[in-house]
C-alpha positions as CSV (number, residue, x, y, z in Angstrom):
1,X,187.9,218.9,178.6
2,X,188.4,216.7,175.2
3,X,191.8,216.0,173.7
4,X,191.2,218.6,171.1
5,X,191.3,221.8,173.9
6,X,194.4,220.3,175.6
7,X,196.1,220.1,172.2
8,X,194.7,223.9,171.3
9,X,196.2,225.6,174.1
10,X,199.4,223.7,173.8
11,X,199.8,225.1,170.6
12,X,198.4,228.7,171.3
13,X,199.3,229.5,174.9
14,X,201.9,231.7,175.3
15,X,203.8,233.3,178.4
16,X,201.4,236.0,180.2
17,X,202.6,238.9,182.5
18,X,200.6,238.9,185.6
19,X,201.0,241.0,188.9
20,X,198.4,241.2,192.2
21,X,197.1,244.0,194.0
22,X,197.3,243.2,198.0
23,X,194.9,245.3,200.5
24,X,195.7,245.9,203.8
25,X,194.6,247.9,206.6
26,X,197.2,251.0,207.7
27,X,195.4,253.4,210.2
28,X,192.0,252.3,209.9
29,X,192.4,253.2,206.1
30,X,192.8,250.7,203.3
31,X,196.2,250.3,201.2
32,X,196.7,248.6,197.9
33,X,200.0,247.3,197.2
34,X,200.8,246.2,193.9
35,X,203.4,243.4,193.9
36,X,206.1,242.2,191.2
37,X,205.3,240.6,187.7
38,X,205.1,236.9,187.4
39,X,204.4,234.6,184.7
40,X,201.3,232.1,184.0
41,X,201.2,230.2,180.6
42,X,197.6,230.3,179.2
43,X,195.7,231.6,176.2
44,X,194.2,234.7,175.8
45,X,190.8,235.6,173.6
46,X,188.3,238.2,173.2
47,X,185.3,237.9,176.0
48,X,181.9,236.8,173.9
49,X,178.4,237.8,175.0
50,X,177.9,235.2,176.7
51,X,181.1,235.7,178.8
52,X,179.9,239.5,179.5
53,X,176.5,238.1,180.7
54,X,178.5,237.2,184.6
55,X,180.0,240.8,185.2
56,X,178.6,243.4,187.0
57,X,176.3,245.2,184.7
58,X,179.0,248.4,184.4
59,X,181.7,246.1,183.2
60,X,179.8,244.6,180.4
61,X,180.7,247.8,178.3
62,X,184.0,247.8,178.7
63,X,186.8,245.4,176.9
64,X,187.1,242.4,178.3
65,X,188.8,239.1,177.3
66,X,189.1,235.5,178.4
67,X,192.1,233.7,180.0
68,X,192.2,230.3,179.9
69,X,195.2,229.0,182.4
70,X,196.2,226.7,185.1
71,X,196.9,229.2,187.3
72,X,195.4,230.6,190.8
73,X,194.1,234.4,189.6
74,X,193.2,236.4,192.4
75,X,189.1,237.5,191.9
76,X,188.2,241.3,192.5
77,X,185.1,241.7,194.6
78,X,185.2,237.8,195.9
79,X,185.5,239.5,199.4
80,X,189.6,238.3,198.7
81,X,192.3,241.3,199.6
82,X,194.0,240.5,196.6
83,X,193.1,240.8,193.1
84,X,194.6,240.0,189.6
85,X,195.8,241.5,187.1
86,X,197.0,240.9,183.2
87,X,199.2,242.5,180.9
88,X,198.2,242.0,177.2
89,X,199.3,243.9,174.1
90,X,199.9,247.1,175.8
91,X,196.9,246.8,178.4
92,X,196.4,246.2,182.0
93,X,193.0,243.8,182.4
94,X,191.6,243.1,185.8
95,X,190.5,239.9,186.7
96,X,186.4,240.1,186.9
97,X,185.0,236.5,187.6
98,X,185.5,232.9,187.2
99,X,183.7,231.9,184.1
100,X,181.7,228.1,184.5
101,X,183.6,226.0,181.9
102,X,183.4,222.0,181.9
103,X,187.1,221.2,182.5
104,X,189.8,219.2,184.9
105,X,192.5,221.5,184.7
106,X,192.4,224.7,183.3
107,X,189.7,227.8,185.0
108,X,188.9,230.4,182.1
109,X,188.9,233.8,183.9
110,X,187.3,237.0,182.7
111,X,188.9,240.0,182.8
112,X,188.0,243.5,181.4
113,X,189.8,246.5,180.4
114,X,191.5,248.7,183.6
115,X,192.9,252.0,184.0
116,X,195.2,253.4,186.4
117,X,193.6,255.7,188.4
């Protein structure tokens, strides 16, 4: 990653409210747990085509933005019993996939648009 991306999300990363989902098996039946808020410093921007090209073809539709962050999200449907999610600007967003991206430090995650069901 050049100087110039470092510098970017120095200036434009921000505090972001994040909070996982654990599985776990209770009488043969599946429970999900949310746990408690924590905090990741990253930046967040729209998803682009491209980005929207590695979700599952029903997810492409919805909204879905990118997070770019040092931090350990939690994949859905990586076969993990956790998953991610992030608060933004009133939304929940649930962490999709793990978007290829050239760098040493930071992952850029794709997340898209969730309701609670």
């Amino acid at each position: 990653m050049s100087q110039y991306a470092h510098e970017a999300i120095g200036i434009f990363g921000r505090t972001i409210a994040v909070y996982d989902i654990a599985e776990t098996v209770v009488n043969h039946r599946a429970v999900k747990t949310p746990g408690a808020d924590y905090n990741i410093f990253g930046v967040i921007q729209p998803a682009g085509e491209r980005d929207l090209q590695i979700l599952p073809e029903g997810d492409r539709t919805r909204g879905a933005i990118i997070v770019h962050t040092k931090a350990d999200l939690k994949i859905a449907d990586s076969g993990s019993t956790a998953e991610s999610y992030v608060r933004h600007r009133g939304k929940v967003y649930r962490v999709r996939a793990l978007a290829p991206w050239d760098d040493q430090e930071f992952r850029r995650y794709v997340a898209t648009t969730w309701q609670d069901r």
